[in-house]
LOROFI-157658 format. One line per 8 residues: number of its first residue (from 1); their letters; for each residue x, y, z of N, C-alpha, C. Coordinates in nm, 2 decimals, padded with zeros to 4 digits. Layout:
N
NUM = A = X:Y:Z:X:Y:Z:X:Y:Z; ... .
***
This chain:
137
1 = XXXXXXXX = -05.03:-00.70:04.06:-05.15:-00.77:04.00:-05.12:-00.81:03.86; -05.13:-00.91:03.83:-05.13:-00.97:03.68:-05.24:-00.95:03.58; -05.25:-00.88:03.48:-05.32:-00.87:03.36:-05.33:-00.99:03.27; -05.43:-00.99:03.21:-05.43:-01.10:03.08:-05.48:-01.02:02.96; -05.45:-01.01:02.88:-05.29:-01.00:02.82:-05.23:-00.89:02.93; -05.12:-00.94:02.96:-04.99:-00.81:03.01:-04.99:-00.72:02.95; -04.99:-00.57:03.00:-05.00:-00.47:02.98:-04.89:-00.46:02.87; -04.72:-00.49:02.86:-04.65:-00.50:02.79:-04.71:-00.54:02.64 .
9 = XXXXXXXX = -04.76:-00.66:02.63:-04.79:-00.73:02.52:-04.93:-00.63:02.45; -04.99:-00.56:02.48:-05.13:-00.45:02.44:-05.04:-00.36:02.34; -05.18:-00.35:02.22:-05.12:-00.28:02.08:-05.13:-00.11:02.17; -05.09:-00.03:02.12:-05.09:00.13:02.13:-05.19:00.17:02.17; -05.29:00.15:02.04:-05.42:00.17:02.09:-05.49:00.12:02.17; -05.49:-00.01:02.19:-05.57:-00.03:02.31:-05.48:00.01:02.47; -05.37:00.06:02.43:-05.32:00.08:02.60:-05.35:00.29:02.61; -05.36:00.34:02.48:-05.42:00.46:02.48:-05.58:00.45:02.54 .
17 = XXXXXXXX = -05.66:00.35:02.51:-05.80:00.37:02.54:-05.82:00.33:02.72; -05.68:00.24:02.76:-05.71:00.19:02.87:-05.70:00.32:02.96; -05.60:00.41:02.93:-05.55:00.55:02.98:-05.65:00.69:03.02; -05.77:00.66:02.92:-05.83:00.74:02.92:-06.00:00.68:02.95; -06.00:00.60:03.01:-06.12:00.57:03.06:-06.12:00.53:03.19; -06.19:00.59:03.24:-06.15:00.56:03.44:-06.28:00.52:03.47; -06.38:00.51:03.39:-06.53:00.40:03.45:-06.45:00.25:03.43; -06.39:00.23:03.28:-06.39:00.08:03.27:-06.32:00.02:03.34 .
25 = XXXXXXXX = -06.20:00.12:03.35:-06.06:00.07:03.41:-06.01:00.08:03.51; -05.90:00.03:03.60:-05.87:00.06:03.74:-05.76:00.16:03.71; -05.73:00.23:03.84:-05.63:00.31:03.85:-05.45:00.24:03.80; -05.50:00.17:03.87:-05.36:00.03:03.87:-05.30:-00.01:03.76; -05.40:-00.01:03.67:-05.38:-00.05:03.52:-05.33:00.04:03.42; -05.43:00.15:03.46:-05.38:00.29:03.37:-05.27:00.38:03.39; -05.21:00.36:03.54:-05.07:00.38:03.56:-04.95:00.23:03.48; -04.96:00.15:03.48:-04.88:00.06:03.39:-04.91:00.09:03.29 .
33 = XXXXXXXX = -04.99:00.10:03.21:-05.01:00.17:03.12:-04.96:00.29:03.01; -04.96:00.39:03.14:-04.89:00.49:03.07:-04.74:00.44:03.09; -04.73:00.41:03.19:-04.58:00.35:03.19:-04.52:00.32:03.07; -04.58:00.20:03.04:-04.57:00.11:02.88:-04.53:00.21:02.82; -04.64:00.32:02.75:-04.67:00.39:02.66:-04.53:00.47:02.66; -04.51:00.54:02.78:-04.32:00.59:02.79:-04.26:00.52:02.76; -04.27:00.40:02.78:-04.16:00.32:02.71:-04.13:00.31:02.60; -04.23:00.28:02.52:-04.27:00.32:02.41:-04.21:00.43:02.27 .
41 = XXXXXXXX = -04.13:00.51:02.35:-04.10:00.64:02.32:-04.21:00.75:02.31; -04.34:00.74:02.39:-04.41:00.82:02.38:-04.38:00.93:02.53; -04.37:01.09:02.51:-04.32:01.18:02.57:-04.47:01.18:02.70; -04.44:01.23:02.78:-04.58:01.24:02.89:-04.66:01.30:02.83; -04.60:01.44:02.80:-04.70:01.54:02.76:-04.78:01.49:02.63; -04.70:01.37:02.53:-04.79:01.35:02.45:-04.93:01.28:02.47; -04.84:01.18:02.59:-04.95:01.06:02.64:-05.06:01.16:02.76; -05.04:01.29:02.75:-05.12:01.34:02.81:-05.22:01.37:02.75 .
49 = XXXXXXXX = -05.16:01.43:02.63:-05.24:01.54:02.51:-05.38:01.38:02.47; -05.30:01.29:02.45:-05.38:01.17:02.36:-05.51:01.14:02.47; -05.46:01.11:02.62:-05.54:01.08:02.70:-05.68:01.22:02.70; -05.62:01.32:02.71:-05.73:01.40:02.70:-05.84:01.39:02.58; -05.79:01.36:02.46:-05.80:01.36:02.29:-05.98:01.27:02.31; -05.88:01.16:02.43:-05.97:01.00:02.42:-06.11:01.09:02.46; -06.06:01.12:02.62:-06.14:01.11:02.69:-06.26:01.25:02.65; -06.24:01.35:02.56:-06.31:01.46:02.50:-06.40:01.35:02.42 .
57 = XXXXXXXX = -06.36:01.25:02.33:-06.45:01.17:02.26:-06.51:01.09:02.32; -06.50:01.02:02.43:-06.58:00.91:02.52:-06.70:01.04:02.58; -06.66:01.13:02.60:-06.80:01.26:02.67:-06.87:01.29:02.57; -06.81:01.37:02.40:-06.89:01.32:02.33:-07.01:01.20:02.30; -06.94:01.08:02.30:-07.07:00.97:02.28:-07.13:00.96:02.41; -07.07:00.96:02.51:-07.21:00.96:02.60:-07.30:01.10:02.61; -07.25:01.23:02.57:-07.35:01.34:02.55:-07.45:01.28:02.44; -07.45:01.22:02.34:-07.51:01.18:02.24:-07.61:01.08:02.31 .
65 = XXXXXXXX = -07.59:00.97:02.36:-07.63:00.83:02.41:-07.71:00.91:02.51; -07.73:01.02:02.59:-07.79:01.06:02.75:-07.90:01.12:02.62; -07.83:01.19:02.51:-07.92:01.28:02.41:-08.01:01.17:02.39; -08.02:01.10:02.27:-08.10:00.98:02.21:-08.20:00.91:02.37; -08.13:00.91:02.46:-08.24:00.83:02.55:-08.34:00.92:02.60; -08.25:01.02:02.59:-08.40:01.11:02.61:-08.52:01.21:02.51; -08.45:01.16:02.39:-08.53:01.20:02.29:-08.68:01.03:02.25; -08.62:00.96:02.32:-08.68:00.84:02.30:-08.78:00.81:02.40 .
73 = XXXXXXXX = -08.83:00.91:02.45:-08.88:00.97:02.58:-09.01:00.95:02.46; -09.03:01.06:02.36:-09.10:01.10:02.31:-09.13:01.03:02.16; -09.10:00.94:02.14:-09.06:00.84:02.00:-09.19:00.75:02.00; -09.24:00.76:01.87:-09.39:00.72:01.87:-09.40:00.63:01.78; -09.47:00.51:01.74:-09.49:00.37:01.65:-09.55:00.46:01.54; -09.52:00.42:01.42:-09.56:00.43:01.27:-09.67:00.38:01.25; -09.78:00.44:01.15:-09.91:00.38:01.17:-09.88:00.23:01.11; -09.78:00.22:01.02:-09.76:00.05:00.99:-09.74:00.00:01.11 .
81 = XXXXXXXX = -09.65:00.02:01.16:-09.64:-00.03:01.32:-09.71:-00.05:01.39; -09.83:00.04:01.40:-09.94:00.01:01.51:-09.99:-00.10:01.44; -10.08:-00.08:01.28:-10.16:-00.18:01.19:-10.08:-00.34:01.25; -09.97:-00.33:01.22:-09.88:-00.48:01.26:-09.87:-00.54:01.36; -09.88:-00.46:01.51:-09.90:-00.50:01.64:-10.02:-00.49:01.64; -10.12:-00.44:01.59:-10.24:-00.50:01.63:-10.30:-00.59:01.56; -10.26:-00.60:01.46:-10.30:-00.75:01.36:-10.25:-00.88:01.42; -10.07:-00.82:01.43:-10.02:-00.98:01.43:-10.01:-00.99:01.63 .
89 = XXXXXXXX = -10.06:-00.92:01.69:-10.05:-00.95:01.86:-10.06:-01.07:01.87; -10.13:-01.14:01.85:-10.20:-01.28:01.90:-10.09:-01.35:01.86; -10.08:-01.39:01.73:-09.97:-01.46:01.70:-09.82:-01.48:01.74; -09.76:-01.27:01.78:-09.66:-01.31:01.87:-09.67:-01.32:02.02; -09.78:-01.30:02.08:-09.85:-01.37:02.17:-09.78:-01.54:02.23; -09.85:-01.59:02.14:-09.78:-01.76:02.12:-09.66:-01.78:02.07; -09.60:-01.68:01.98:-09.43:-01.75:01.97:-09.36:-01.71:02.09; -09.37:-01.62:02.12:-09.30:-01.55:02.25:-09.34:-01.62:02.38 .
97 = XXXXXXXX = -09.26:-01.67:02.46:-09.26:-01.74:02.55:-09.30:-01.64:02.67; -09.21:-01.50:02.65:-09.28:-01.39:02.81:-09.30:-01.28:02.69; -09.49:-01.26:02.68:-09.49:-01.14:02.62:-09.46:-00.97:02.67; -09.38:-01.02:02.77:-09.37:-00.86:02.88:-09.21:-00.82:02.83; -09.14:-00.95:02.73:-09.03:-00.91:02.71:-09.01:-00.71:02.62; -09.08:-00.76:02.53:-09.11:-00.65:02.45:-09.13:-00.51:02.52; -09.16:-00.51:02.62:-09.22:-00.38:02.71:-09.11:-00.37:02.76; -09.02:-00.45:02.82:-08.92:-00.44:02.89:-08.83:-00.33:02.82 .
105 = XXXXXXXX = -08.77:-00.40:02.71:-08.69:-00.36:02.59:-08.71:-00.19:02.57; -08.87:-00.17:02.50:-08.91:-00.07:02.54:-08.88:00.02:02.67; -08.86:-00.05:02.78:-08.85:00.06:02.91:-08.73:00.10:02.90; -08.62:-00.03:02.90:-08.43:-00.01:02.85:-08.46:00.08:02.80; -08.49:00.13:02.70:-08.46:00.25:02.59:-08.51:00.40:02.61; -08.61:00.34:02.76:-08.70:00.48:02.81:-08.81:00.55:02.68; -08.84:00.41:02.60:-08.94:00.47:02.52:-09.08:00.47:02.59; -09.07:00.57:02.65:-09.24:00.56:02.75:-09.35:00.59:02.65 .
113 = XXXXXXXX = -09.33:00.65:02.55:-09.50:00.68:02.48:-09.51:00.59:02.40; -09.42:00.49:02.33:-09.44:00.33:02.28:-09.49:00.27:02.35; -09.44:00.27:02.52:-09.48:00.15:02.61:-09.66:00.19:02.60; -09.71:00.31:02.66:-09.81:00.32:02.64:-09.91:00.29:02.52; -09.85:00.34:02.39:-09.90:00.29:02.26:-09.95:00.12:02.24; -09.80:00.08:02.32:-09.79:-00.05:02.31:-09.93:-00.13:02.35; -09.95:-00.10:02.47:-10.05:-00.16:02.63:-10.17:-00.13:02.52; -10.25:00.02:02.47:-10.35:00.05:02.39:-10.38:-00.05:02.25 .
121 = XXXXXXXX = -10.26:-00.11:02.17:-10.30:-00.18:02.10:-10.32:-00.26:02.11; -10.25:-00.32:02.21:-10.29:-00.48:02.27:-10.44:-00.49:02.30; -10.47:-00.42:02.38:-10.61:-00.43:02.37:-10.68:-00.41:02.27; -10.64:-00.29:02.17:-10.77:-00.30:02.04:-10.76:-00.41:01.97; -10.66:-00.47:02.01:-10.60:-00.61:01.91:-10.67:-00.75:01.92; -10.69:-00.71:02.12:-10.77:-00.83:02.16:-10.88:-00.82:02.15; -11.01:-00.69:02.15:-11.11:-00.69:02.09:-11.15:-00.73:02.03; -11.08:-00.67:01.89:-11.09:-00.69:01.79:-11.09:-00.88:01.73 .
129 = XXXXXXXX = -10.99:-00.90:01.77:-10.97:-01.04:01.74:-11.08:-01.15:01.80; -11.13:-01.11:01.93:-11.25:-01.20:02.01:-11.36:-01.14:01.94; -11.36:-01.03:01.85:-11.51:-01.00:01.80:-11.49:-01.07:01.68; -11.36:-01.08:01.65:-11.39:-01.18:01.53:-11.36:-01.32:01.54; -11.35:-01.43:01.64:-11.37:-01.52:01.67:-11.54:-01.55:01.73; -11.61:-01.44:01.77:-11.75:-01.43:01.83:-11.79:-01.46:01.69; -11.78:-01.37:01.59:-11.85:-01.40:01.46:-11.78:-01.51:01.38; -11.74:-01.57:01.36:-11.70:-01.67:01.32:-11.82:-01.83:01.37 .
137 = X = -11.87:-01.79:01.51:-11.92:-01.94:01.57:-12.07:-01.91:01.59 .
***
């Protein structure tokens, strides 16, 4: 199978990261790969030690990233933040073409007690705003 760029032509580093990631990469590739890397003048046991090195810090960041999403479980709006989404709703209301985007974004991130927060302002927002459109006429 043919690469673009050829495995040959790949700096060090990027043929060390292809070596040690088996979500991104195929088997097929990361065998040419180490290949290269011997060729290279690098010893197995080094291209072993490195592949391990990668792959201890790729578990690192995703222990971190599985950490943060689930701390974001519990991640709550600032009372500026609430004051702002319930003042300016209306307004991004009408610039925003799908107001559901925002919630969405919110769910990506598994911020559930914002989503909730979210839904409660909107409504004190729209209250509020038709009680002051009612007084106005």
């Amino acid at each position: 199978m043919e690469f673009n760029p050829p495995v040959s032509e790949r700096q060090t580093k990027e043929l060390l990261n292809i070596i040690s990631n088996d979500e991104k990469w195929s088997e097929e590739i990361q065998i040419l790969a180490e290949e290269e890397l011997y060729r290279r003048n690098f010893t197995w046991q080094a291209i072993k030690q490195e592949k391990q090195k990668r792959i201890n810090i790729l578990k690192k960041l995703d222990d971190r990233k599985t950490e943060q999403f689930e701390k974001n479980r519990t991640e709550s709006y600032t009372i500026a933040e609430m004051i702002g989404i319930t003042i300016f709703f209306p307004f991004f209301f009408f610039i925003q073409f799908n107001p559901l985007t925002e919630f969405w974004n919110l769910d990506a991130g598994n911020y559930k007690k914002k989503i909730w927060q979210r839904g409660i302002l909107i409504l004190i927002s729209l209250f509020l705003w038709f009680q002051l459109l009612r007084l106005t006429n």
